[in-house]
C-alpha atoms as a printed R data frame, in Angstrom:
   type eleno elety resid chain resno       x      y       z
1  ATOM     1    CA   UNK     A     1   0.000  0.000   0.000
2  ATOM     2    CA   UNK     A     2   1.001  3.420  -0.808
3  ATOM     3    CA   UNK     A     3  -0.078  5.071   2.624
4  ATOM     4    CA   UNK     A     4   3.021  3.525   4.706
5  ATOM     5    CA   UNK     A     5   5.556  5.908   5.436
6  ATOM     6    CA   UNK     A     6   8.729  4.084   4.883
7  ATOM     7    CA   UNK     A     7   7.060  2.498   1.021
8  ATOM     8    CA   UNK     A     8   6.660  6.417   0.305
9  ATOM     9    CA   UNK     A     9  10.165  7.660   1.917
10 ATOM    10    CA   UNK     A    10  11.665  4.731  -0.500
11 ATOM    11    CA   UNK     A    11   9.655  5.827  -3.756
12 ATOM    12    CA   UNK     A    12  10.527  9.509  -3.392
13 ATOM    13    CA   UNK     A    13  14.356  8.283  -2.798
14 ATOM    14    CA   UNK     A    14  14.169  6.668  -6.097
15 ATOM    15    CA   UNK     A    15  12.233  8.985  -8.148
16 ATOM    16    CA   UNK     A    16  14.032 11.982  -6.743
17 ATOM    17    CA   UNK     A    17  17.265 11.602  -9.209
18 ATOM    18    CA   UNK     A    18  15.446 10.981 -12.183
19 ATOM    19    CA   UNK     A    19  12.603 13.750 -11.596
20 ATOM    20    CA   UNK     A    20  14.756 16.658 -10.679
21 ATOM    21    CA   UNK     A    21  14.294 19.701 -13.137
22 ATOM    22    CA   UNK     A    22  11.064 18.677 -14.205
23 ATOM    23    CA   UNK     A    23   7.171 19.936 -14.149
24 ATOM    24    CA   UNK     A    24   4.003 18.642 -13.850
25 ATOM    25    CA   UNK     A    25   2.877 18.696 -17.584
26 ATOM    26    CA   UNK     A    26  -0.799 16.705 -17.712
27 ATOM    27    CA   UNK     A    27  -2.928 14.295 -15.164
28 ATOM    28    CA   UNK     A    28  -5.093 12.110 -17.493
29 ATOM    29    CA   UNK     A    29  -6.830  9.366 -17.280
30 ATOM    30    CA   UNK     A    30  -8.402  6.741 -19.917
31 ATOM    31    CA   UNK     A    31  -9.001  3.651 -17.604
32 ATOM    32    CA   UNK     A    32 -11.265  3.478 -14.281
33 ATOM    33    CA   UNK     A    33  -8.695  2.875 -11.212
34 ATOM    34    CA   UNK     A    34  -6.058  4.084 -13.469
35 ATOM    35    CA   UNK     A    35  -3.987  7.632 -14.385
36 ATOM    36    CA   UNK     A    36  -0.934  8.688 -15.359
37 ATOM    37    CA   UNK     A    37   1.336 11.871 -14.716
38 ATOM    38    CA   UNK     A    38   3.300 13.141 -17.281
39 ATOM    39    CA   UNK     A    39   6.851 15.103 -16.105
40 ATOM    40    CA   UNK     A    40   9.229 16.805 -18.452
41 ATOM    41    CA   UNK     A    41  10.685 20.102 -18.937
42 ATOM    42    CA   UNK     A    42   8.154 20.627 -22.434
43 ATOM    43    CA   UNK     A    43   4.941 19.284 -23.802
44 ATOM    44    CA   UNK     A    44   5.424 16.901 -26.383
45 ATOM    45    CA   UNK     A    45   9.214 15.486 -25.891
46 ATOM    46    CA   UNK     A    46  10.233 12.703 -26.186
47 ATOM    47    CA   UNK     A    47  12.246 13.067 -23.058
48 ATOM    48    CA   UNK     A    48   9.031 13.179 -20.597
49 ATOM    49    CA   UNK     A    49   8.620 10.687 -17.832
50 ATOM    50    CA   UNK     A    50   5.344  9.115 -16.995
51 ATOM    51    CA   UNK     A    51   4.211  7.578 -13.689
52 ATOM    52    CA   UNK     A    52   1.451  5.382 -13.979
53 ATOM    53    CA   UNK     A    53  -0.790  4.310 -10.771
54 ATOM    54    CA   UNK     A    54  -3.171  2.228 -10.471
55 ATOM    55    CA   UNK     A    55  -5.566  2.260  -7.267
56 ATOM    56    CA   UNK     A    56  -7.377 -1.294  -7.771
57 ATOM    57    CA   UNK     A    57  -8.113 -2.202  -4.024
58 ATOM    58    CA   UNK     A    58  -5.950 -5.340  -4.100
59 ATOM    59    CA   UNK     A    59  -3.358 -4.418  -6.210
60 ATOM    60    CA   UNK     A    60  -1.975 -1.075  -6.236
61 ATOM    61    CA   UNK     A    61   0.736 -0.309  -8.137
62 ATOM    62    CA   UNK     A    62   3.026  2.612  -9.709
63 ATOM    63    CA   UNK     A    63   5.321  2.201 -12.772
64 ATOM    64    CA   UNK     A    64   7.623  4.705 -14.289
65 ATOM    65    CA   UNK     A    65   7.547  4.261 -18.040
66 ATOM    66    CA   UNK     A    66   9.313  6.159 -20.442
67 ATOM    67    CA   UNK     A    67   6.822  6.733 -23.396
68 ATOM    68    CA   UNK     A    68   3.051  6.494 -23.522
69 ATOM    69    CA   UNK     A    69   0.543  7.191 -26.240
70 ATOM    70    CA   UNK     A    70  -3.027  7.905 -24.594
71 ATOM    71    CA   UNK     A    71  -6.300  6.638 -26.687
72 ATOM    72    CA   UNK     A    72  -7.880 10.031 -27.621
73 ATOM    73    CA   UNK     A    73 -11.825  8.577 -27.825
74 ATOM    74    CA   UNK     A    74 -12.098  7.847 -23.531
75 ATOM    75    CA   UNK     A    75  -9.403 10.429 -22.791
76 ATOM    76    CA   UNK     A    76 -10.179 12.048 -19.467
77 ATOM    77    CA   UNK     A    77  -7.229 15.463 -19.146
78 ATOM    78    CA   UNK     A    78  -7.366 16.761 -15.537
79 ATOM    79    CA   UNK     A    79  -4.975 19.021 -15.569
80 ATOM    80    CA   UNK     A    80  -2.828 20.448 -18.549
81 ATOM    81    CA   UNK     A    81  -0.219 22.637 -18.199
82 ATOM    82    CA   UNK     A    82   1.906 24.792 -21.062
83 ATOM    83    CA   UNK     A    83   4.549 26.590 -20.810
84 ATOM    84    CA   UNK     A    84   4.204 30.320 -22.060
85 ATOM    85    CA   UNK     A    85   6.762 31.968 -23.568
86 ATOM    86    CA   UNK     A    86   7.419 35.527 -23.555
């Protein structure tokens, strides 16, 4: 489960390296029990890193993956953030 302390202490150890320098770019989802954050420095890189959690009562899980391509028909966006540029 994601709610113990030292399980969260551990991911953030982890994830710290690999996230520093980047924003929060989009929150979507497509799936029930399922969304993904997208991190980079710019929408549309190729260099962005998505988590991917899942909250299914018996299985939770979170996976880092490299590249995903959402399905635009059952495309939920929560949040979407651009840069601006002066």
């Amino acid at each position: 489960m994601y709610n113990n302390y030292f399980i969260l202490i551990r991911l953030f150890k982890e994830l710290s390296a690999s996230l520093k320098g980047t924003s929060l770019i989009s929150v979507l989802s497509q799936e029930k029990d399922l969304f993904h954050l997208i991190l980079g420095k710019e929408l549309n890189s190729e260099e962005n890193i998505v988590l991917e959690f899942s909250t299914v009562p018996n299985a939770p899980y979170l996976l880092k993956r490299k590249y995903f391509k959402p399905a635009g028909k059952t495309l939920h966006i929560f949040l979407e953030m651009n840069s601006l540029k002066d």
